[in-house]
Each structure stands twice: as C-alpha cells, then as structure tokens.
N, C-alpha and C positions, 0 to 999 in steps of 0.2 A: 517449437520454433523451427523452420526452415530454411536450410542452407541458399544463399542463390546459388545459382548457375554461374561460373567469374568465367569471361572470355578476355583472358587476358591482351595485352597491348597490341602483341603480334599476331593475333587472332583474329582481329574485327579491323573497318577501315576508318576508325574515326580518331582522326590526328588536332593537335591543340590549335594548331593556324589554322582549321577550319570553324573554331570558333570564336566568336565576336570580341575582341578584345575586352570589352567593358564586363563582357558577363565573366570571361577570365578572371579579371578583378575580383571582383565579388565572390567567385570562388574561392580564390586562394586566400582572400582574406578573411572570407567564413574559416576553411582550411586552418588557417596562421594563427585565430581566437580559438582554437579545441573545438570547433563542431564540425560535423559531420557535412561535407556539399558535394551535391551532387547535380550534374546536367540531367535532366529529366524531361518524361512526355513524349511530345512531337519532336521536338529537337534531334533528339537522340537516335528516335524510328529514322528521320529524314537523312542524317546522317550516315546511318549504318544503311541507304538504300542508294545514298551517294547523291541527294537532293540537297540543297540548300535550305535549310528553316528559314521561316517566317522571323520567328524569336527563339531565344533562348532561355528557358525556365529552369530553376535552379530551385532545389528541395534542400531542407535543413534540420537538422533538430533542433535550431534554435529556434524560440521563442519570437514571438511578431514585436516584442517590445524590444527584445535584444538584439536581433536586426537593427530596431530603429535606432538603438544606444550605438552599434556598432559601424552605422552608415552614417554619416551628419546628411546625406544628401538623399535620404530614405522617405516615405512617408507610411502610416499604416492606415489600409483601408479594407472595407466591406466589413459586412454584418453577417451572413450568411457564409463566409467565406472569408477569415481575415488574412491578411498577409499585406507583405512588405512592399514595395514598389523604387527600385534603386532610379536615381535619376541620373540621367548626364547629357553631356549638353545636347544642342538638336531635335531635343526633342524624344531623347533614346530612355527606353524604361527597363530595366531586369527586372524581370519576377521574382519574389523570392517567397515562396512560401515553406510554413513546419511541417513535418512528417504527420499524416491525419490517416487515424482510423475507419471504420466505417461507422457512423454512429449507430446509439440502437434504433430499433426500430417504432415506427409511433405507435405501433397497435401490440399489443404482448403475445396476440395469437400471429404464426406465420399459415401460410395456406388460404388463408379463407378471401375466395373470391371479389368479396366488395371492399377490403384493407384498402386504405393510400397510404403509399409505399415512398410516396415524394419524400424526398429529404428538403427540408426548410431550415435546418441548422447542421453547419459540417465545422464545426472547431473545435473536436473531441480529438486531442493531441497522440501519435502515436507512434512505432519503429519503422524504421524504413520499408520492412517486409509489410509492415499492416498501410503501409503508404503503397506499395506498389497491390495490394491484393483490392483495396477500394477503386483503385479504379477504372476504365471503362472496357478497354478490348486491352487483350497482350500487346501489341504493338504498340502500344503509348506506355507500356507497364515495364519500362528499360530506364536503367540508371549509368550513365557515366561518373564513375568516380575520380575526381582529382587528384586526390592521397595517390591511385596509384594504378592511374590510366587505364584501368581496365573496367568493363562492361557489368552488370549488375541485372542478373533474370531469374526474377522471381517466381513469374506466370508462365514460360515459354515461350516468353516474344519474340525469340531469336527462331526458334522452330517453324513459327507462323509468317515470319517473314521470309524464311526460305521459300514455304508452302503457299505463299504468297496469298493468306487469307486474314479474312476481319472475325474476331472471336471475340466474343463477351470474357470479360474473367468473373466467371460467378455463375450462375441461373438468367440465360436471356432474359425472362418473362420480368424477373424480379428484377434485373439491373435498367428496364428499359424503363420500368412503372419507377424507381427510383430519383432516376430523371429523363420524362422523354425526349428532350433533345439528343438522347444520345441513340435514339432512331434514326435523325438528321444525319447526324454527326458519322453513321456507321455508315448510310450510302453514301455522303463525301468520302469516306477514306476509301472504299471498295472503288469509286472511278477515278478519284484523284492518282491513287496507288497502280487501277487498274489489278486492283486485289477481285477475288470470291467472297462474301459474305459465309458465313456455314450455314448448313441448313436452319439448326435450330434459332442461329439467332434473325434470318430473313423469317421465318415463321412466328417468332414471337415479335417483329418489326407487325407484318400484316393483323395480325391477333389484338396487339396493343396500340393501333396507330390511332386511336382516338382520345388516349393520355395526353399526347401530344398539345390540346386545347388548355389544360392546365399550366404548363411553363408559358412566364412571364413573355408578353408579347414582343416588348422589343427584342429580348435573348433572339426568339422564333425570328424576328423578323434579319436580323444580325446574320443568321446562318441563313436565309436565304437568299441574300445577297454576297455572302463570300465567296460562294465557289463562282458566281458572273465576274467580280471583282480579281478571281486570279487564276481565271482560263481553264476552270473543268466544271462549267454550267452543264453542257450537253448530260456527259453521264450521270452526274447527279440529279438532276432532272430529271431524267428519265427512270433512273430508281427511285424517284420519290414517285412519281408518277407509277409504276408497276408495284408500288409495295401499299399504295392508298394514302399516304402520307399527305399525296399534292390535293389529293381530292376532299381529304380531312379540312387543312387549310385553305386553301385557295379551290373550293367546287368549280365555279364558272370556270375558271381559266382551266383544269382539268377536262372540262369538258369538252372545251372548245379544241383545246390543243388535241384531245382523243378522236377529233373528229377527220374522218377521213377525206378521202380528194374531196373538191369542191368547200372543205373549212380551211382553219387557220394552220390547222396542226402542222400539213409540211413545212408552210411559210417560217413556224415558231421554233422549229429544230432546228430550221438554217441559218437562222437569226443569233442561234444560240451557236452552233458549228463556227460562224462568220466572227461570231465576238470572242469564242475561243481563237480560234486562230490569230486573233489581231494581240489579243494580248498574250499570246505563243512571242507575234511577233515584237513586243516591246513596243505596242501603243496601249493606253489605259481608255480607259471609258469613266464619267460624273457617273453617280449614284443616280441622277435623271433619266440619263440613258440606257443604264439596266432596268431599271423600274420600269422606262416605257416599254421594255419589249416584254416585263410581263401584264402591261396593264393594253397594248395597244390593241391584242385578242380582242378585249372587253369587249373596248370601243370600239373595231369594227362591228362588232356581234349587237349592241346598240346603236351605233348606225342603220343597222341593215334594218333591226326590225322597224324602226322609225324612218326606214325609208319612205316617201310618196313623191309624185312625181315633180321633176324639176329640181332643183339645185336645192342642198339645204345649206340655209344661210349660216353666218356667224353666230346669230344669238341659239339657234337651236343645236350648233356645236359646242358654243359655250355648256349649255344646259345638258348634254349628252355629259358631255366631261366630269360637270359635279355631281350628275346621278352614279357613275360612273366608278371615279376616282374615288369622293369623299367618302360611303360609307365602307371600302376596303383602307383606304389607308387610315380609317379610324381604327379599325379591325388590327392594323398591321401595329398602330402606334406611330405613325410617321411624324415627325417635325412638321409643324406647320410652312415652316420656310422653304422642307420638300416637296411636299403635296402643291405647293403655291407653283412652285419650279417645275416641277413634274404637269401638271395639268398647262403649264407656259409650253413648256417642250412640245406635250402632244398639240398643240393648236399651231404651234407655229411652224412644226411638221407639217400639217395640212396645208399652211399657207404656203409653204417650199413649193407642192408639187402644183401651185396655180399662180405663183407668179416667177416674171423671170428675173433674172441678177439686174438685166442693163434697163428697167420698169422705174418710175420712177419711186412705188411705193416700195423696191428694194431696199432702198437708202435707210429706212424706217425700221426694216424688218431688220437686217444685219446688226442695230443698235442695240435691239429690244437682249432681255438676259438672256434668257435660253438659247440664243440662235446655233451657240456650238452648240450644245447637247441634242436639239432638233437635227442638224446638218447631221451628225451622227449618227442619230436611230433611222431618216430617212437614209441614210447610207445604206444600214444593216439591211433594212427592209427591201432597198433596191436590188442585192443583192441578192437577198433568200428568195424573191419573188420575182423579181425578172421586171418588174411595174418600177417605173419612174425614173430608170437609169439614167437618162440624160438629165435630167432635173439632179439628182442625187449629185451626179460629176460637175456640173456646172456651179452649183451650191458650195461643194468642197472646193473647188477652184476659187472662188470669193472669199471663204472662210481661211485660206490658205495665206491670202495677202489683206484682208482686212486687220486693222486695228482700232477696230469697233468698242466703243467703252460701253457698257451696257445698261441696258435702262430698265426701269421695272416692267413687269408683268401686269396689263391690264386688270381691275380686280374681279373676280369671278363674276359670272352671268353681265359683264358690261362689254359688245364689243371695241376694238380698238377703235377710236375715231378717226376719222380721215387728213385730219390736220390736229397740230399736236398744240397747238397756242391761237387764240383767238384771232380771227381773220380779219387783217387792216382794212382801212376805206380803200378805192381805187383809188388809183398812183396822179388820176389826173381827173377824180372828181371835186368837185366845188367842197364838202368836208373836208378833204384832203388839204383844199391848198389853202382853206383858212386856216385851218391847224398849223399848216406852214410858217403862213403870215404874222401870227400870234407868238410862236414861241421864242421868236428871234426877238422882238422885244421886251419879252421878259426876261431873256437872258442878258439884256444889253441894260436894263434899269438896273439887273441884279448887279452887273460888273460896274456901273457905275457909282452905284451906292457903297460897292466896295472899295474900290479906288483910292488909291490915298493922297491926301490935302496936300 
C-alpha cells in the first residue's frame, strides 16, 4: 500500500466556497453516514489551477445501491460504469461514483502485440489508492478530502501541474489501447491547460491513433464537439490534426484543412480562433454551427469539383449536401434531428450571401429554423476569410431585431418553393368574383336556418 502525498489546507488554493454548494451536500453527508468522500478528477486539477470546473465529481467507498438508500433524489446508472447520479433542482447532477480498481485484463498474456486491451466492464470495486492509480493522466489523479480539507496525491499530480505537463499514470501504450479516447482527451487537456504532453505518451498517442476507431461513436463524437462548445477548439484541433488522430477520424476534413494557401486550411483555423474568442467572450454557439464549420470544408471541396460553368442551382446543392453531410454524420452517430438542422444551416448559409434583408424572399428565409445558426457560421466564415462581410453584418443586423418563429427545414433533395400555400385566382378574375358571389349566400341560408323562431 502506498502513502499519498497530503497537501494540507494551508498548502494548496482550494477553499469550500469554491465549490458548488449541492456537491457540498452530498459530501458531508457521504462524510456524516461513515464513508469515505472525496472531490475528485477535473474538478480538483481545475481548482488547484484556479479555473472553474465544469462539475463536480465525488468518489466514495460506498456502494451505488447505498448511495441510492442514502440520496432519495439519487438514481443508479450505466452498465459499463455504474454509479450514482445525485439530482437537484434545475436541472443540476453530482456524480457520485465507488472507488474502482483496474480490472483484469481480457487476455492473460500482457505484451503481445495483437491483445485488446479495451476495457468493456469497470465495476470491479476498490481503495481509493487503486481509484486514483486506474485512472488516466496525474492530473485528474487528485483527491479533495472533506473529513479534513486537505489534498490527496497518489500519482504526482501536484508535481505535474507545477511542471505543467499531461502524463499517463501507468504505460502510455497500454493506457491509451485501454481506452482510446483518452488520446482525445490528453490533447484537450495539453491546449485547454496550455500543458506539454511527455514525450512517451505523444508517441504512444501517434503509434496507437487508429484504436481510436473502436470507442463507441457517439462517446468520439461527444469529445469532438467539447472543446468548440467551450473555447479551446484551435489547439485541440490542431493536436489532433499533428498527432493523426484528425485524420484517423475525420480523413477528408484532415486533408482539406492540411491544405495550404489557395485550400480551406487558413479559412478553418480562423473559424476556429474566431469561435474561440466569441465564447472567450461570453456568446455560445447551437451544435449546427460548430458542426458546420467542420462540415463546410467538405462542402466547398464538393462544390468545387462539381463545379461547371454557370450558377449551380438549388437542387444540385441540395444533392452536394446529402452526398456530403449523410455518410459522415452516419459515421459520427448524429441525431437525425441534427443532421436535418445541420444540412438547414449550411443551405441557408448559401442563401445569406445571394439575397438581401430588404428582398422580398427575406421575409421567408428569417422564419425558416436554422436562420440563427446559418447567420452565425456565415459570421464566422466572413470573418476567417475576409468574403461576404457585408452580407454577414447585414444578416446579423436582422437577426438582432427579428422575432422570427421558426419553420421546418425543406426535406432533403426538394428545393424550397417559391410560395409557401397554394396560389389564389386573380383578385379581379371572373373565378374570383364568382367565388365571391356564391359564398355570401351560403353563409346567409346557413344564418338563416339557424336563427331562432
């Protein structure tokens, strides 16, 4: 058994009013029943860096059923992973999961080349030391203790975060084939943190990036859209893209973006710089509009080679889109209701930079769904590429005072029609005015009939 490291109270900077009151709770009255609770993970890294977390996760020796005896507002979930889910109002979740060891391994020989190493079942129960040595780099391997406010380092995470680097705890090779997402997961933390990677575990990221095809695709798809969703896309990106990881997953869009002057690549960094900074700045961006800027590469890149001369219409953008869009976002796992939304946005992108606000098919366009999410990526794009500015500011400008209620997305490969309801007789043709003539009498028999004696 091994001693942690304890940085007691007056040692480290993480004070109780920096964290969430509800997970407070939950603590002390893990604490207050005889077991063991501790703040754990990200939390505690983010804290001792003097960041805000995300959430608050909380490690226990209790058991996931005694949690749930112990919470009335608890529930217990996953298969793969059980644990506790504390609830309160809002919407607010604490995590609560038992102390877990590493399980064994599925194959009885270690070393040999072709093993899967994936773990598919983790609820082999176990001490807090075998809880922080399972899991993935030191810096998420720190415990806050409640009993008696001081720090808990098992692995050296407190050293690593001086040294300001990303570490495996264990054998890179073996922890990344364990679960490759936590190839992902190491270059977010390395740009997020603005950490170094070490060598051996960037070498075993390159070595093993095509594990990566075995974790569950939405999980993949999840952590590709985190780091756009909370403002450190650029450097992550970019370390997927340098470690092969982007090109495992996503080849086309790897390639395009690798492409120098005269491709997409400058356009897609600035897109990405531009959408960090916005939500630097406290604006968010829809799941649509991150998605389009990694899908709109594509689509210029099948534009172009389907270019020929003259204008290409609606239906062969339609058709661009679902060649396009659908066999990746099968690929990614996407909701149907995204992909629907997602291919809305990029067309009606298109439509931004060829008609104007005061037109009268504006009126039409500002209703349809996507139009914020559209307005938005045509922002970003205006922006990283210098093409459409005036369109872009004009658009935001209508989006700014519009209270447009939103209408569906034409369905795939049909385009928009030019009027939305079938089109009346003329206002002073002969149908017209016998229509006129006719209905006044049936409504004056109907009132009559009704009338009372």
């Amino acid at each position: 058994m091994t001693l942690p490291r304890i940085i007691p109270r007056a040692e480290h900077p993480i004070s109780r009013g920096y964290i969430d009151p509800d997970a407070l709770r939950v603590l002390y009255r893990l604490h207050r029943a005889g077991f063991k609770a501790y703040l754990v993970g990200g939390s505690v890294r983010d804290l001792m860096t003097g960041r805000t977390p995300k959430d608050f996760d909380i490690g226990t020796d209790a058991r996931p059923q005694e949690i749930r005896r112990l919470f009335r507002n608890s529930r217990v979930i996953g298969r793969r992973f059980r644990l506790a889910h504390v609830l309160f109002e809002g919407g607010k979740v604490v995590e609560v999961s038992t102390f877990r060891r590493t399980p064994d391994p599925a194959a009885p020989e270690a070393g040999e080349g072709d093993e899967d190493l994936l773990i598919r079942s983790d609820n082999t129960f176990g001490t807090p030391e075998e809880d922080a040595l399972r899991r993935d780099f030191t810096i998420n391997g720190l415990f806050y203790d409640i009993a008696t406010y001081a720090v808990l380092d098992y692995v050296g995470g407190v050293d690593d975060l001086e040294a300001r680097l990303v570490r495996t705890i264990g054998d890179p090779p073996i922890r990344m084939r364990e679960d490759p997402v936590r190839m992902l997961r190491a270059c977010e933390f390395a740009a997020r943190l603005g950490f170094t990677m070490t060598p051996d575990l960037r070498e075993a990221i390159e070595e093993n990036r095509k594990e990566i095809l075995k974790s569950a695709a939405p999980r993949v798809t999840e952590e590709l859209l985190d780091p756009l969703r909370r403002g450190w896309g650029t450097g992550t990106y970019r370390l997927w893209s340098e470690t092969g990881l982007l090109d495992v997953l996503l080849p086309d869009l790897d390639a395009e973006v690798r492409a120098g002057r005269g491709g997409f690549g400058p356009a897609f960094w600035r897109m990405l710089e531009e959408a960090d900074r916005r939500r630097s700045a406290g604006a968010t961006h829809g799941d649509a509009t991150l998605l389009g800027i990694l899908f709109l590469p594509l689509v210029f890149a099948a534009v172009r080679d389907r270019a020929r001369p003259g204008r290409v219409d609606a239906p062969q953008i339609l058709l661009v889109l679902e060649n396009v869009v659908n066999p990746l976002a099968a690929r990614m796992s996407l909701p149907n209701h995204t992909v629907h939304t997602l291919k809305g946005c990029l067309y009606t992108m298109g439509q931004l930079t060829e008609i104007r606000p005061d037109s009268p098919a504006a009126r039409r366009l500002v209703h349809k769904q996507p139009f914020a999410a559209a307005v938005a990526l045509l922002s970003l794009y205006a922006t990283a590429s210098g093409r459409y500015r005036q369109p872009a500011e004009a658009w935001e400008d209508v989006l700014a005072t519009a209270g447009a209620v939103p209408a569906a997305f034409p369905d795939a490969l049909v385009p928009p029609t030019p009027v939305a309801f079938p089109v009346p007789a003329e206002p002073f043709s002969e149908a017209a005015a016998s229509s006129r003539r006719r209905r006044p009498r049936r409504r004056r028999r109907h009132h009559a009939a009704a009338a009372p004696g």
